[in-house]
Backbone as CSV, one residue per row, in Angstrom:
resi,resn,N_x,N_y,N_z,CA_x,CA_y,CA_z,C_x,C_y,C_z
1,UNK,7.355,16.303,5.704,6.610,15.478,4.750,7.373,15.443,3.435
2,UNK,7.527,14.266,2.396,8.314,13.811,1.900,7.599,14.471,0.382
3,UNK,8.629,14.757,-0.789,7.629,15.074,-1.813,6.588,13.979,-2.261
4,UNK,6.834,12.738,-1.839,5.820,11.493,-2.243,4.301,12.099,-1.314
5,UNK,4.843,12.677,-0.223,3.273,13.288,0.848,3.171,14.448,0.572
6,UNK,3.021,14.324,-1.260,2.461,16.051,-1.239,1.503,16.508,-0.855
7,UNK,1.218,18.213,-0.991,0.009,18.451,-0.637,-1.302,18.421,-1.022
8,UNK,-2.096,18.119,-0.254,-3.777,18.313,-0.837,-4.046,19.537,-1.444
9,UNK,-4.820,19.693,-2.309,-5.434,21.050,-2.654,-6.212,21.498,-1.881
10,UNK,-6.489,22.499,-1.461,-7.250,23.216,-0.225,-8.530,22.725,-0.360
11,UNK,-8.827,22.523,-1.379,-10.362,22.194,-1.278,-10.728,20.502,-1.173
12,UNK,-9.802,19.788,-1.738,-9.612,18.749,-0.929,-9.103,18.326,0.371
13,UNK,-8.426,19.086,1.150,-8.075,18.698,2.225,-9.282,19.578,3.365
14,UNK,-9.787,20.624,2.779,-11.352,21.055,3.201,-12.002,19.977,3.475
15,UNK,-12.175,19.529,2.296,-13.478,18.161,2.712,-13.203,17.223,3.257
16,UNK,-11.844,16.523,3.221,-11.428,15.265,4.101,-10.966,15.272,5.439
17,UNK,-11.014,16.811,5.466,-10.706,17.168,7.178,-11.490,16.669,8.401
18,UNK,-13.044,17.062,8.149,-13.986,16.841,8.756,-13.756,15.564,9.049
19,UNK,-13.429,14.624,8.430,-13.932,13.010,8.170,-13.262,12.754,9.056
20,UNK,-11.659,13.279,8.670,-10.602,12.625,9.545,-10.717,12.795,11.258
21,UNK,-11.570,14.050,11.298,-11.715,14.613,12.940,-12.391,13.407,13.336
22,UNK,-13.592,13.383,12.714,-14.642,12.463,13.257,-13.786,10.816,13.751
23,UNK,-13.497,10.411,13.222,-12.683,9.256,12.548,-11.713,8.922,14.182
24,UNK,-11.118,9.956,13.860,-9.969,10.649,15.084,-10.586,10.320,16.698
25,UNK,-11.465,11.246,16.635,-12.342,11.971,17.998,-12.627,10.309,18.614
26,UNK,-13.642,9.280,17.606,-14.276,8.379,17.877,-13.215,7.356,18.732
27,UNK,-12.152,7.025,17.981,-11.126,6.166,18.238,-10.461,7.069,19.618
28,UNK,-10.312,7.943,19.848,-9.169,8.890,20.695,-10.611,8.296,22.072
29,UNK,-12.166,8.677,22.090,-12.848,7.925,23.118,-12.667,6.801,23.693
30,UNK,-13.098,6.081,22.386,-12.841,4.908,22.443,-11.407,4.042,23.540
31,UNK,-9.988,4.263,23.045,-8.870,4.056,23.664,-8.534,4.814,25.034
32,UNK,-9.623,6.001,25.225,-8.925,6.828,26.241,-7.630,7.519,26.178
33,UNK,-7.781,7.838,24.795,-6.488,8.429,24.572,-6.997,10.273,24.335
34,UNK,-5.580,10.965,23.976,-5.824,12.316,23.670,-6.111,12.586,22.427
35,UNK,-7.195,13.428,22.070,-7.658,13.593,20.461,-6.702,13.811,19.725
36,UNK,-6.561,15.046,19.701,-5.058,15.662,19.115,-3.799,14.932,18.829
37,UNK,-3.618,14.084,19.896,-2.925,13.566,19.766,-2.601,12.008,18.793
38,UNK,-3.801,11.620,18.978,-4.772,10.910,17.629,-4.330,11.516,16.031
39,UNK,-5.398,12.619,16.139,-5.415,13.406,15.244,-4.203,13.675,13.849
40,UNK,-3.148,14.362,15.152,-1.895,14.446,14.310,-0.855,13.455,14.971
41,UNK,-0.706,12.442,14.304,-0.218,11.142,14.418,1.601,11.266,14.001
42,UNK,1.782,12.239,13.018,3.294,12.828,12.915,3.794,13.864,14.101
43,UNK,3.107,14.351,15.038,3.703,14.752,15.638,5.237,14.935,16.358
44,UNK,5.363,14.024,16.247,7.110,13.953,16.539,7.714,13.861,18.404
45,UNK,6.387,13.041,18.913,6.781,13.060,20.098,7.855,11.214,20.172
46,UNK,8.892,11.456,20.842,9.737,10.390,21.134,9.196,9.369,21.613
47,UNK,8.127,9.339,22.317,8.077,8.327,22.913,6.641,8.097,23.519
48,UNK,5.452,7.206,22.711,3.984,6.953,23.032,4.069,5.622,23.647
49,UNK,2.923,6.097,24.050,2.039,4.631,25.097,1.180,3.978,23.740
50,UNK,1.330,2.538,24.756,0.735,1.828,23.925,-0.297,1.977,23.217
51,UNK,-1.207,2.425,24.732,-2.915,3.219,24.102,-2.912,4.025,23.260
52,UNK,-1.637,4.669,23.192,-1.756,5.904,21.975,-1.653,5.307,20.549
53,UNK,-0.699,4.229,20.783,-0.161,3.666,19.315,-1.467,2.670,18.518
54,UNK,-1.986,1.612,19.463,-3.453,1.571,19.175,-4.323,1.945,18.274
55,UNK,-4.499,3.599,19.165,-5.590,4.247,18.723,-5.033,4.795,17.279
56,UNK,-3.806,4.788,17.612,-3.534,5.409,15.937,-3.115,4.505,14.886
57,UNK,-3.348,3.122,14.995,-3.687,2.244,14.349,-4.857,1.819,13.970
58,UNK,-5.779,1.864,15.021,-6.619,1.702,14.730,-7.630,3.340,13.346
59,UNK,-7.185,4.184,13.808,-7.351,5.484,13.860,-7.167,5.454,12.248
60,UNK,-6.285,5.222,11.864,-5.422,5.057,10.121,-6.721,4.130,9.695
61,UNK,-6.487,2.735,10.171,-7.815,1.826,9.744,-8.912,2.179,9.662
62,UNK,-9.457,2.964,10.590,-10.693,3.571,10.235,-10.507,4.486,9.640
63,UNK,-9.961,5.653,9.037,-10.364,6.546,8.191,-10.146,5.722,6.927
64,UNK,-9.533,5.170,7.049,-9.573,4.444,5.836,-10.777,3.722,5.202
65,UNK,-10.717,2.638,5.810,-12.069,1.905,5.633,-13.635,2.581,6.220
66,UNK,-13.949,3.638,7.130,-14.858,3.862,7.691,-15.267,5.295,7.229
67,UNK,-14.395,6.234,7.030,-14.787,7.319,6.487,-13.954,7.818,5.241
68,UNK,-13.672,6.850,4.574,-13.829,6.532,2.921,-12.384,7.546,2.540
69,UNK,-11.641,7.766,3.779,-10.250,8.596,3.304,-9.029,7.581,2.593
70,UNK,-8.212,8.409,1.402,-7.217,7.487,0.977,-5.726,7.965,1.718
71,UNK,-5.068,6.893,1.204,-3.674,7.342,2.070,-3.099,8.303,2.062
72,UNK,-2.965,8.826,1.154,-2.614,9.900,0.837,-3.088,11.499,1.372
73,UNK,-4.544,10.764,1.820,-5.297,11.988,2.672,-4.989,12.057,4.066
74,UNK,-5.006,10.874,4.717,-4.484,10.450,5.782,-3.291,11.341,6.002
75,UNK,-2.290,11.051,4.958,-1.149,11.541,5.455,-0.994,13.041,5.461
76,UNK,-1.845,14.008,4.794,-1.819,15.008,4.791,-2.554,16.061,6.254
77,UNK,-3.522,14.898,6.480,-4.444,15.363,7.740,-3.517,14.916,8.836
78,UNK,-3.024,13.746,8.856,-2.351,13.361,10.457,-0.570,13.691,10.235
79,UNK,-0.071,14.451,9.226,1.364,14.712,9.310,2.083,13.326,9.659
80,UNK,1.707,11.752,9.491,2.445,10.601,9.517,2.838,10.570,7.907
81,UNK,3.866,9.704,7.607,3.914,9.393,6.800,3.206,8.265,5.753
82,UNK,3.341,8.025,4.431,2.328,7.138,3.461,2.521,5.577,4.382
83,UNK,4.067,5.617,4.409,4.903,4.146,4.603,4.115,3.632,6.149
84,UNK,3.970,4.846,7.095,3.943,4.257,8.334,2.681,3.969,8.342
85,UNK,1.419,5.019,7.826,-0.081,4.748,8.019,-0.464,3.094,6.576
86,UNK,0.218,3.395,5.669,0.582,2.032,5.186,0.585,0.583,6.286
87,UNK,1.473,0.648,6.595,1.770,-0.165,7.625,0.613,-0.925,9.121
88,UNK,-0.050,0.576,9.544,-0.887,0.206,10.825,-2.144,0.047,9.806
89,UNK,-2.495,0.344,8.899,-3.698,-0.123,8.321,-3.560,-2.096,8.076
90,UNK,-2.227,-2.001,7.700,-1.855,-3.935,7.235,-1.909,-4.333,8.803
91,UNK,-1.355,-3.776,9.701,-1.123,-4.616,11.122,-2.576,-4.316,11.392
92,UNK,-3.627,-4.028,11.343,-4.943,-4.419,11.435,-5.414,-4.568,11.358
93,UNK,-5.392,-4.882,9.879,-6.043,-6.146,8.892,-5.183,-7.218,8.908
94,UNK,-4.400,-7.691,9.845,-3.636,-8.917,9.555,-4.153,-9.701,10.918
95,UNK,-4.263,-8.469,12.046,-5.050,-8.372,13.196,-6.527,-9.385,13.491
96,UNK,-7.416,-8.373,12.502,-8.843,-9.043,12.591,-8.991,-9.985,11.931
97,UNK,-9.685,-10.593,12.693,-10.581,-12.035,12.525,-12.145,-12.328,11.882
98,UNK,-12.275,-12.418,11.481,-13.990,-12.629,11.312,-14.413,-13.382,12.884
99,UNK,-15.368,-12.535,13.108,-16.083,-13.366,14.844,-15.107,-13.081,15.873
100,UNK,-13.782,-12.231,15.550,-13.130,-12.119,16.940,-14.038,-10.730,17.645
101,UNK,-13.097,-10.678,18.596,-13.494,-9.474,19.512,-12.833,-8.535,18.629
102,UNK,-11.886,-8.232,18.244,-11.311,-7.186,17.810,-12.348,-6.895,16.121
103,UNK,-12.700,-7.800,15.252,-13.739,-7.770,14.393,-15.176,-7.368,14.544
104,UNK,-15.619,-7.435,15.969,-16.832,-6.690,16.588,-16.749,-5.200,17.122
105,UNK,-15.223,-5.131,17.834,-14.717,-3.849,17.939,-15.191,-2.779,17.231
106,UNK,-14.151,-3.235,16.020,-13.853,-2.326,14.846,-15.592,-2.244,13.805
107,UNK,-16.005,-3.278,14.338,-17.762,-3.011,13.286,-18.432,-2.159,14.010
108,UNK,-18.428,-2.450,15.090,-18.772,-0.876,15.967,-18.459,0.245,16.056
109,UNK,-17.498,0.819,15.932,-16.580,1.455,15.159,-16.389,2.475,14.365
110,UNK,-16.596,1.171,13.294,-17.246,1.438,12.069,-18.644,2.428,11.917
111,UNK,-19.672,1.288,12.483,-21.088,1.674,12.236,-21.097,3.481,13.018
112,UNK,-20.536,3.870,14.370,-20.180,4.688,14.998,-19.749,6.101,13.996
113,UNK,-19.034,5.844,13.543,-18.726,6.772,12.927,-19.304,7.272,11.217
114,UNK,-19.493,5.918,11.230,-20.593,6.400,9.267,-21.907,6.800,10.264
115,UNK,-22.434,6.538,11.454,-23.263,6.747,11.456,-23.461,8.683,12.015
116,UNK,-22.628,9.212,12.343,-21.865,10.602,12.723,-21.690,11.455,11.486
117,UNK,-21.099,10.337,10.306,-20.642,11.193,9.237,-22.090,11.640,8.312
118,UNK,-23.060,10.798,8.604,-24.517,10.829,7.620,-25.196,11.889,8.170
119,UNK,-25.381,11.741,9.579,-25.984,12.661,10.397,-25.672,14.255,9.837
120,UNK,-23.992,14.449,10.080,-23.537,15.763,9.205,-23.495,15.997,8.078
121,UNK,-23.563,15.015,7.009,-24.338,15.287,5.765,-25.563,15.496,5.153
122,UNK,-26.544,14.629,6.131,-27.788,14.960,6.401,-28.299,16.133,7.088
123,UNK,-27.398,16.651,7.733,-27.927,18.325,8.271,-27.470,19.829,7.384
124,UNK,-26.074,18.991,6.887,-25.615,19.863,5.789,-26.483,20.027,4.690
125,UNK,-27.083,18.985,4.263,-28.272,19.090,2.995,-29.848,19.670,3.337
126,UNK,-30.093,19.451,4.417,-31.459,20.164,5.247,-30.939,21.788,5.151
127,UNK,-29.621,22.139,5.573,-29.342,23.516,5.447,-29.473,24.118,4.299
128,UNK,-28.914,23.214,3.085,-28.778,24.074,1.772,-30.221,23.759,1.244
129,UNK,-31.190,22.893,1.705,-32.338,22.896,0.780,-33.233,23.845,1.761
130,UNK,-32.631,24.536,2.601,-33.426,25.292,3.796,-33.451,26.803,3.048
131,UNK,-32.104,27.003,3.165,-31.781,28.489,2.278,-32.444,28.554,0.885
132,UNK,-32.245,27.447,0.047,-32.335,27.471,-1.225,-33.792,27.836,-0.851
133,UNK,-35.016,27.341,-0.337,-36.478,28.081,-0.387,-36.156,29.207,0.019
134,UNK,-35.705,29.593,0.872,-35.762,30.788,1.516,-35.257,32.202,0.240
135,UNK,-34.449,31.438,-0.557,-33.853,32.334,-1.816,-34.768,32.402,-2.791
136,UNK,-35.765,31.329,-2.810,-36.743,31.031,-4.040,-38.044,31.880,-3.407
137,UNK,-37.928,32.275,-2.562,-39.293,33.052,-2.311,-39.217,33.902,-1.544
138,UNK,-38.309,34.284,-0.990,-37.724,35.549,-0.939,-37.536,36.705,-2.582
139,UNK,-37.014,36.043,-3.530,-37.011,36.477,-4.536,-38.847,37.120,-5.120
140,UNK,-39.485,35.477,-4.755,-40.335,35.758,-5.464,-41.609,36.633,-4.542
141,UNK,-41.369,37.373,-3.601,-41.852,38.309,-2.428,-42.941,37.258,-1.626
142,UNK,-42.512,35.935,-1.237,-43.696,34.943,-0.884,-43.548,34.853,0.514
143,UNK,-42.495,35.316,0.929,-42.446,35.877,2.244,-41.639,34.509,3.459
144,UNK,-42.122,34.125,4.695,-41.260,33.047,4.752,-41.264,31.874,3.999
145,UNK,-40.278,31.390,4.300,-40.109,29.601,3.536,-41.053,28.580,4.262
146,UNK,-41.928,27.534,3.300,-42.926,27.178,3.869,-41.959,25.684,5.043
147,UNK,-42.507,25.351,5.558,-41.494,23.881,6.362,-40.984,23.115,5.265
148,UNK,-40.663,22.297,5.892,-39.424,21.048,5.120,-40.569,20.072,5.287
149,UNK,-40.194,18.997,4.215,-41.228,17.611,4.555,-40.713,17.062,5.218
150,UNK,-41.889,16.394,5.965,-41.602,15.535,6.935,-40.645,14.527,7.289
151,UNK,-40.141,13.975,8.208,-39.201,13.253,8.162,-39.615,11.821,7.617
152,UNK,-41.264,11.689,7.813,-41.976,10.424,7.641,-41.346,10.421,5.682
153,UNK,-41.163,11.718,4.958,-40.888,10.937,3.446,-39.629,10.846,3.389
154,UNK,-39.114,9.912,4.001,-38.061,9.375,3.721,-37.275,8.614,2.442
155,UNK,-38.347,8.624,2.186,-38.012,7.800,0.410,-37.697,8.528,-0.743
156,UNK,-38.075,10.087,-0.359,-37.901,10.669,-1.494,-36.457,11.749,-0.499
157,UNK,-35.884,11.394,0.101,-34.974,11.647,0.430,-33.618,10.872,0.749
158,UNK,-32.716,11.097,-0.381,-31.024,10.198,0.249,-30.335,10.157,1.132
159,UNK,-30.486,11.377,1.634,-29.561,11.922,2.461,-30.026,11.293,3.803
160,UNK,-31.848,11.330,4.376,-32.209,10.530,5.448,-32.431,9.224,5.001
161,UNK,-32.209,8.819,3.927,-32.481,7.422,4.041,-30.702,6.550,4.587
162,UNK,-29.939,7.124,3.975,-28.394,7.052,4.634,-28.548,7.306,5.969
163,UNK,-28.999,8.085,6.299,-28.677,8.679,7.878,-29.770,7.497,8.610
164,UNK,-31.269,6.768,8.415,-31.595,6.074,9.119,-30.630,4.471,8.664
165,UNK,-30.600,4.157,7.790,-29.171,2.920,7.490,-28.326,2.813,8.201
166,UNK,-27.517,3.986,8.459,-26.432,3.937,9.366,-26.744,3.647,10.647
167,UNK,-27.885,4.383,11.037,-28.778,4.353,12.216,-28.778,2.695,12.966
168,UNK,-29.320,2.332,11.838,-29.873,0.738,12.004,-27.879,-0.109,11.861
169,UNK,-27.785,0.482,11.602,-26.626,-0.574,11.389,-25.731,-0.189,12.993
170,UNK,-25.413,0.958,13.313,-24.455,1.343,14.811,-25.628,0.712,15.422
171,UNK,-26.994,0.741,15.681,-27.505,-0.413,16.813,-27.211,-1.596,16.769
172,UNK,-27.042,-2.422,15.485,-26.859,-4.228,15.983,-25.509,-4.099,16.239
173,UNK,-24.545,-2.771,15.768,-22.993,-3.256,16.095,-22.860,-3.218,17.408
174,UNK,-23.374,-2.153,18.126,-23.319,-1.985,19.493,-23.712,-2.689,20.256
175,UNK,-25.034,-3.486,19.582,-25.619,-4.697,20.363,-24.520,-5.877,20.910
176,UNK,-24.124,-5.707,19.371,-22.981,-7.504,19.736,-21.851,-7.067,20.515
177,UNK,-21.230,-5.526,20.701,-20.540,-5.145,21.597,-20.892,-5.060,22.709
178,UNK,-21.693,-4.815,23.114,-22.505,-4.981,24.554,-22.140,-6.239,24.657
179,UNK,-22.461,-7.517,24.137,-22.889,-8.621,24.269,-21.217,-9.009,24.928
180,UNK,-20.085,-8.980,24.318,-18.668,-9.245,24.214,-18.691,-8.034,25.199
181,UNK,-18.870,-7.080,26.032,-18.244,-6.750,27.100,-19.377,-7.408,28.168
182,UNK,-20.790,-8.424,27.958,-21.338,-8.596,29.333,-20.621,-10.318,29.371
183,UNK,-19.796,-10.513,28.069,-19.533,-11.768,28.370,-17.676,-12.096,28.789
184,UNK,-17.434,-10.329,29.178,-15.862,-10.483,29.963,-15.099,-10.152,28.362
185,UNK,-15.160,-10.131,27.380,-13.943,-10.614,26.091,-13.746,-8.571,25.681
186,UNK,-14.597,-7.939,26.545,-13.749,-6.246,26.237,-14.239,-5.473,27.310
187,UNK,-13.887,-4.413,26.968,-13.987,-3.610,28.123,-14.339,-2.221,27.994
188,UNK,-15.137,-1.908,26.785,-15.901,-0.808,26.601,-16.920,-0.679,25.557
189,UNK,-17.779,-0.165,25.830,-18.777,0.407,25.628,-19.473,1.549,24.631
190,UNK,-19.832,1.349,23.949,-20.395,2.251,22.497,-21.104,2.619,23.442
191,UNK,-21.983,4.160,23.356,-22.901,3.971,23.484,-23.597,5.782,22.627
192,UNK,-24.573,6.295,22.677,-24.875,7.466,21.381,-25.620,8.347,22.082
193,UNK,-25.874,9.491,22.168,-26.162,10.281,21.971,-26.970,11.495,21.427
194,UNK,-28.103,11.743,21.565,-28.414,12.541,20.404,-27.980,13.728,20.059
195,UNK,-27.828,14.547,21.649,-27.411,15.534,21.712,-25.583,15.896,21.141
196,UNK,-24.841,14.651,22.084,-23.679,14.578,21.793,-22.721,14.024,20.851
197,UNK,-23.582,13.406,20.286,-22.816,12.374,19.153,-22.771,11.199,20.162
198,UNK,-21.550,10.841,19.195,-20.947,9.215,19.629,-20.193,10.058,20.980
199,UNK,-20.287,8.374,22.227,-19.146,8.259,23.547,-18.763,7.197,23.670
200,UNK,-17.810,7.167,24.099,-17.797,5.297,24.637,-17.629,5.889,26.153
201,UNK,-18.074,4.903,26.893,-18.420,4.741,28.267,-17.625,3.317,28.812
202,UNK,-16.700,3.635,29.945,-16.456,2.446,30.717,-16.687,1.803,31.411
203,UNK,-17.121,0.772,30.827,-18.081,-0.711,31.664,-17.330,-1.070,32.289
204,UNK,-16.459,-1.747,32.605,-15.397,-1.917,33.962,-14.424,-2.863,32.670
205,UNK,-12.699,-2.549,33.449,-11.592,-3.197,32.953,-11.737,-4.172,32.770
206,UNK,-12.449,-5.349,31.865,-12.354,-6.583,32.578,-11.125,-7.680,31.730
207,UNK,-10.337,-6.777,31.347,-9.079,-7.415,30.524,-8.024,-7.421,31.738
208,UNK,-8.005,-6.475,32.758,-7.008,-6.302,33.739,-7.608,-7.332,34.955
209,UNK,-9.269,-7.140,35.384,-9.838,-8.223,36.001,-9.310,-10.002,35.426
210,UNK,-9.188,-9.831,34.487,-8.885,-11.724,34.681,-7.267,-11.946,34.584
């Protein structure tokens, strides 16, 4: 890595790590490719498959645009360089279309993975407002922490009101993706999880079928 790809500070590359996994993991399903191999995109192997190169185009594009990473983070998490993740972010925005398949793709995608990243911010904040009673009355000898409010007050909460948004938004993306693989124009499948997160699932080849 070049002194232009310096390093993150630990505590920044702490927090943008997570993102980038997620980011990574989704796209590496998605293509049928290997995570890791996703992941760290400098690796230094001679010679990738197409599917790999793809996903790690696509992979750059979405952390970028989808889980709010800058280039510079990118390059520190995937060991590529500024110039090259530079590059597959422009070849896929030069790519999409408004209304293509590849523009429904990537909104799915999209919605897929903000909707993954809220979920873990939304459980991360249930944790610290979990402890924090548990410290406030523990102190004050009140013994256990009384429950959490309900999920129904959603309004007086950010963190689930993000996490049902995202919610609502990965269903219509997935919808219109469904729609573009029952009408032949792709060939996979969003589909969620509660337990597991995000999968994509293969509806049949139908790019090799015609």
């Amino acid at each position: 890595m070049s002194g232009a790809d310096r390093k993150l500070k630990t505590e920044n590359y702490d927090a943008a790590r997570p993102r980038w996994i997620v980011a990574a993991r989704v796209v590496a399903d998605h293509e049928d490719v290997n995570a890791v191999q996703v992941q760290f995109a400098g690796g230094g192997e001679t010679r990738a498959g197409a599917g790999l190169i793809r996903a790690r185009k696509l992979s750059f594009y979405l952390g970028h645009v989808a889980a709010g990473l800058s280039v510079h983070e990118l390059a520190n998490l995937s060991k590529a360089t500024r110039k090259t993740i530079r590059e597959h972010i422009q070849a896929v925005e030069d790519e999409r279309d408004d209304g293509s398949p590849l523009a429904v793709e990537l909104d799915a995608l999209t919605a897929e993975i903000q909707l993954i990243l809220a979920r873990k911010d939304y459980v991360a904040q249930r944790r610290a407002v979990t402890l924090a009673l548990a410290a406030d009355q523990g102190v004050g000898g009140m013994g256990a922490p009384e429950p959490l409010p309900p999920l129904a007050r959603a309004a007086l909460d950010p963190a689930l009101d993000r996490l049902l948004a995202t919610w609502h938004a990965a269903d219509t993306a997935r919808a219109a993706w469904a729609a573009l693989c029952a009408a032949g124009e792709a060939a996979l499948l969003i589909t969620h999880d509660d337990a597991a997160g995000a999968a994509v699932s293969l509806v049949t080849d139908l790019r090799e079928a015609s």
